[in-house]
N, C-alpha and C positions, 0 to 999 in steps of 0.2 A: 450562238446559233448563226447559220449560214441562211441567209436570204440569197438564194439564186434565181435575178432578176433579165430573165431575157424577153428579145419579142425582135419582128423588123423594127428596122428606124422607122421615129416617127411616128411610134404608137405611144408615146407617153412615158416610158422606161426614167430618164432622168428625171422630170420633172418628178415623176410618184417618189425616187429615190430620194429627193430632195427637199421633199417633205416629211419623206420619214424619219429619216437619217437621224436629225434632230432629235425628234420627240422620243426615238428608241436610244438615242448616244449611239448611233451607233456607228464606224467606217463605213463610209460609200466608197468602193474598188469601182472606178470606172474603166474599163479596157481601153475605151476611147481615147480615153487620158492617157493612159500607158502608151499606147502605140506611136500618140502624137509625140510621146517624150523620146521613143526613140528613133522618131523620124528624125527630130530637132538633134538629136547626138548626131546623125548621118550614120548610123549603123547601117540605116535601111530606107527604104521608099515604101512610097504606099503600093498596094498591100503588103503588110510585115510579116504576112503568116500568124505561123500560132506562139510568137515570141510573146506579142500582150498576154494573151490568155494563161500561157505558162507563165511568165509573171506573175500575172491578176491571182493564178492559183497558189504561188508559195507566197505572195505577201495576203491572200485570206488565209491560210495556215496558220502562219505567224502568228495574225492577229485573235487570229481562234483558240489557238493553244495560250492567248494571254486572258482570255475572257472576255475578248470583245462579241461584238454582235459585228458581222459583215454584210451589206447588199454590195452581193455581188453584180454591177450587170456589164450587161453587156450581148450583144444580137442575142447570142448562143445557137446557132441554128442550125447545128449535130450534134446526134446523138453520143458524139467521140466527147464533146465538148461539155453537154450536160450530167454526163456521167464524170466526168472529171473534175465539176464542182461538187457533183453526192461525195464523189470520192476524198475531194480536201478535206469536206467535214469530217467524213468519218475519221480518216487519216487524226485528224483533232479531236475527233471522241464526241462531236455535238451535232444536235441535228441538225436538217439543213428544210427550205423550205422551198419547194420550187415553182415559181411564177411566170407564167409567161402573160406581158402584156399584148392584147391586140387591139384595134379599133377595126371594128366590125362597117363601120360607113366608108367604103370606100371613095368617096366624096370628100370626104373629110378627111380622109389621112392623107391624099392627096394634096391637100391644102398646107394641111402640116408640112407635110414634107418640101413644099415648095414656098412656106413662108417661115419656114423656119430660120432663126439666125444662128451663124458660127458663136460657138461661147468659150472654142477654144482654137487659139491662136496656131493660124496654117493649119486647120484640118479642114481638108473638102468634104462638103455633107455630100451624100449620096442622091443623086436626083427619082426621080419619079421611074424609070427605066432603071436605072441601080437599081430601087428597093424591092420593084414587082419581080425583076428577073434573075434576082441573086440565090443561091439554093437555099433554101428553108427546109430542114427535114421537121415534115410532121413529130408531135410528141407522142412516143409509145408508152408511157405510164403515166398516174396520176401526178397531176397539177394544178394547182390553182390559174384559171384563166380570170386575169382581170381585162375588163372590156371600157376602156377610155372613152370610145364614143357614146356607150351608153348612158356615164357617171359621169358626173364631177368630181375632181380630184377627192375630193374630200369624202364623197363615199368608195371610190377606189382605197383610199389608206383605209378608210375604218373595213370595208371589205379584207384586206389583208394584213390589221390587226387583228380582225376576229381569227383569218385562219391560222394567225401566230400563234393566238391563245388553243387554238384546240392543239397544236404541235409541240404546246411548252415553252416556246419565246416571249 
């Protein structure tokens, strides 16, 4: 199954990923991670375009068409972009699941975002102006919203356990 996990930065995306990951076995695709790695080749500078993401989508292929389980995350914050993770699953035959993290206090994700640490080596986080002013397209079909400021990590996973078990995951 495909867990397609997006949101702005700073609403909790890695950390839920990184909880779950484990307890499902499953691959965590971070785009984050992709991008920085072909920063670090000198292919490219920041912004990479849609190189991670097209990455991100044939190694969760790959890993779908072997029988893994993938959270995918990463922003995702077009419509081009989230149709194109339904798309890899399908492409693999499995369902896919799609989340969008937010935190609804905006007090708080400001926080986040402004005390958050780098945890991978030479990527710049996105400051407080990055994240309010970067395009976000609204989502036009059903998703699971998980809501970080709301929860504690731990009813965010069991939240998005339950909605795996009514999808089959």
């Amino acid at each position: 199954m495909l867990i397609s996990l997006g949101g702005l930065p700073a609403t909790g995306k890695t950390t839920l990923a990184r909880v779950l990951a484990p307890q499902l076995g499953a691959v965590h695709l971070r785009v984050d991670t992709i991008e920085q790695a072909i920063v670090r080749s000198g292919l490219a500078t920041h912004p990479v375009g849609p190189a991670g993401y097209v990455i991100g989508y044939a190694q969760a292929e790959e890993h779908l068409r072997q029988g893994l389980t993938v959270i995918a995350e990463s922003v995702n914050p077009l419509s081009v972009t989230r149709d194109a993770w339904r798309d890899t699953a399908t492409r693999a035959g499995t369902p896919v699941l799609e989340v969008e993290t937010i935190c609804s206090d905006p007090v708080e994700h400001r926080r986040r975002a402004t005390t958050r640490a780098v945890d991978i080596p030479g990527l710049r986080l996105p400051d407080w102006e990055d994240i309010t002013g970067r395009a976000y397209e609204p989502w036009t079909r059903g998703h699971l919203v998980i809501d970080t400021a709301a929860h504690d990590i731990d009813a965010c996973v069991t939240a998005l356990r339950r909605a795996l078990e009514r999808v089959g995951g």
